[in-house]
BATIKOL-850660 format. One line per field, with one value per residue (C-alpha): residue number from 1; residue in one letter; x, y, z. Coordinates in steps of 0.25 Angstrom, whole numbers. Layout:
n = (NUM | ...)
res = (a | ...)
c1 = (X | ...)
c2 = (Y | ...)
c3 = (Z | ...)
//
This chain:
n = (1 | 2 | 3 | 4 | 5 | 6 | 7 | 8 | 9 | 10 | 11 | 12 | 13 | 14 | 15 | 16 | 17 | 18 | 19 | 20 | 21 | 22 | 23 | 24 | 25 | 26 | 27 | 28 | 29 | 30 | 31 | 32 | 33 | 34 | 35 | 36 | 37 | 38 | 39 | 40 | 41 | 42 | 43 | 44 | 45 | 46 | 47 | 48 | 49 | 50 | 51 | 52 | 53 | 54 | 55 | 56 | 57 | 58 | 59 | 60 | 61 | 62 | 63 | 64 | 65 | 66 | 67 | 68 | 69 | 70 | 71 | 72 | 73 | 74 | 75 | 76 | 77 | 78 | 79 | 80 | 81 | 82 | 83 | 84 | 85 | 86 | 87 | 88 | 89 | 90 | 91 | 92 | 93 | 94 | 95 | 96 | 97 | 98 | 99 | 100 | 101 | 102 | 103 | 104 | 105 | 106 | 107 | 108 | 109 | 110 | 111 | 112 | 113 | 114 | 115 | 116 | 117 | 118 | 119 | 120 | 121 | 122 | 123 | 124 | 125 | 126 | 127 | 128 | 129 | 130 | 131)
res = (x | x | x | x | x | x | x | x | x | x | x | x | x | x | x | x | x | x | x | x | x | x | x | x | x | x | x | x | x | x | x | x | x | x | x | x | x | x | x | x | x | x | x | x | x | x | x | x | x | x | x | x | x | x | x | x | x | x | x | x | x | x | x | x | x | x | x | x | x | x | x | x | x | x | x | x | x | x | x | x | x | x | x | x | x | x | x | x | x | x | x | x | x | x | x | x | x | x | x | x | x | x | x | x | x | x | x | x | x | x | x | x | x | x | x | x | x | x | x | x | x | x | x | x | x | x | x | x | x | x | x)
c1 = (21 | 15 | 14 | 22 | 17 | 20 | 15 | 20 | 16 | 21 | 34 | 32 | 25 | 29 | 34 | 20 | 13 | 21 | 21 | 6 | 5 | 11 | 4 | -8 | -7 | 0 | -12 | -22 | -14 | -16 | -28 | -34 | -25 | -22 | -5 | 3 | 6 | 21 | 20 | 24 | 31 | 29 | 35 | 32 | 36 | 36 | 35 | 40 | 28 | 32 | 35 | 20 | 7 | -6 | -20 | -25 | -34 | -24 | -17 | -2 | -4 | -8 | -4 | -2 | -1 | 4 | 4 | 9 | 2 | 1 | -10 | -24 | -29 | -45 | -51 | -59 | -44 | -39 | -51 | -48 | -34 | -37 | -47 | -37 | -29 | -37 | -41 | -28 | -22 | -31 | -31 | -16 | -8 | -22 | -23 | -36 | -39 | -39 | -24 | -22 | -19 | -18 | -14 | -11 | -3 | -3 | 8 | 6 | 13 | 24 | 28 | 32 | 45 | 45 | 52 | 63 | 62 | 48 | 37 | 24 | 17 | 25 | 25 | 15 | 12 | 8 | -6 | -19 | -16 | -30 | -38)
c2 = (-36 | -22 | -21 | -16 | -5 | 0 | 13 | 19 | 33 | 43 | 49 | 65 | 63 | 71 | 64 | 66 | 60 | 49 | 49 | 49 | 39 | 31 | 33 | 32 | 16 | 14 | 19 | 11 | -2 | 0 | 3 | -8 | -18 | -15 | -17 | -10 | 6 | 4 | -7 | 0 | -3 | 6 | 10 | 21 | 21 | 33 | 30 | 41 | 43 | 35 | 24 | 22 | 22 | 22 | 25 | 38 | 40 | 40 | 53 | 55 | 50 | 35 | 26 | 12 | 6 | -9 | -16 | -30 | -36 | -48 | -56 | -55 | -44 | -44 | -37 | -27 | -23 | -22 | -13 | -4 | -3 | 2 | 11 | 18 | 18 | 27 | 35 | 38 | 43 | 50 | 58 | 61 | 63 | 65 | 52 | 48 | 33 | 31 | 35 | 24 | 8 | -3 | -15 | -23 | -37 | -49 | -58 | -71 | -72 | -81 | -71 | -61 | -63 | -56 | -55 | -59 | -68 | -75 | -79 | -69 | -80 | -84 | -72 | -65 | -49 | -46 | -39 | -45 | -48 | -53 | -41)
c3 = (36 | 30 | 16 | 6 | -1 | -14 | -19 | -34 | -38 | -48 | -45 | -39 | -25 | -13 | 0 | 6 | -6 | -5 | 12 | 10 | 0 | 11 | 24 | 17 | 12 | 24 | 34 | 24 | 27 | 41 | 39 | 31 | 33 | 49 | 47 | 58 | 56 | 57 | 47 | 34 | 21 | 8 | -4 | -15 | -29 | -36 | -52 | -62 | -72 | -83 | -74 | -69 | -79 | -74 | -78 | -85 | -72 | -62 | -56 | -56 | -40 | -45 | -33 | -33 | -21 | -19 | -6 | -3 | 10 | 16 | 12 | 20 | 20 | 19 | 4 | 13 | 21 | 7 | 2 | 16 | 12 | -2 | 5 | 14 | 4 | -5 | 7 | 11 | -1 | -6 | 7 | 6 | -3 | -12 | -21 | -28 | -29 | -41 | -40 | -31 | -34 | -22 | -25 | -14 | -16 | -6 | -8 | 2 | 16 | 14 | 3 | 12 | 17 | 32 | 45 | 42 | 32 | 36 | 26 | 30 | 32 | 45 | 52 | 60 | 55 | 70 | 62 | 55 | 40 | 36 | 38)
//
């Protein structure tokens, strides 16, 4: 199961911004975390202005970036992860890091619904969780 992300920026971007945005944590999560290439499943919000807030010493390219995973993943996979993360974006489409918010969010197995109905729990992933 990949994870979900979740990624909320201001309303505007270009299609390549956006397409950026999104290869970018996706080739972090292959990297840190070791999931498939293929395995992919990601969502961008785009706020109007007045329907985000956020500090005075952020750009109007604040990111937030929430991804549920599957519970196991190692603090030194999570740290590589925000590491790509950074890395990747900054190098396209151009976002400082201190534009950028991860949080990642770890429900337990058996809360995850899956192949056709299965607790997570009972299925085999077919790739290392605990990394």
């Amino acid at each position: 199961m990949c994870p979900l992300v979740k990624i909320e920026i201001l309303k505007g971007k270009s299609e390549e911004y956006k397409k950026a945005i999104l290869n970018g944590v996706h080739n972090a999560l292959v990297e840190a975390f070791g999931i498939p290439e293929d395995d992919r499943f990601q969502r961008i919000y785009e706020l109007s202005e007045d329907n985000l807030e956020y500090p005075p010493n952020r750009t109007d390219n604040v990111t937030l970036i929430e991804a549920t995973i599957l519970k196991g993943r190692s603090l030194k996979a999570k740290k590589e992860l925000y590491t790509a993360i950074v890395k990747n974006l900054a190098e396209n489409p151009g976002i400082t890091s201190s534009d950028i918010t991860i949080i990642l969010l770890e429900p337990p197995l058996e809360n995850w619904g899956v192949r056709g109905g299965k607790p997570g729990s009972e299925v085999d992933f077919g790739f290392k969780i605990d990394v």
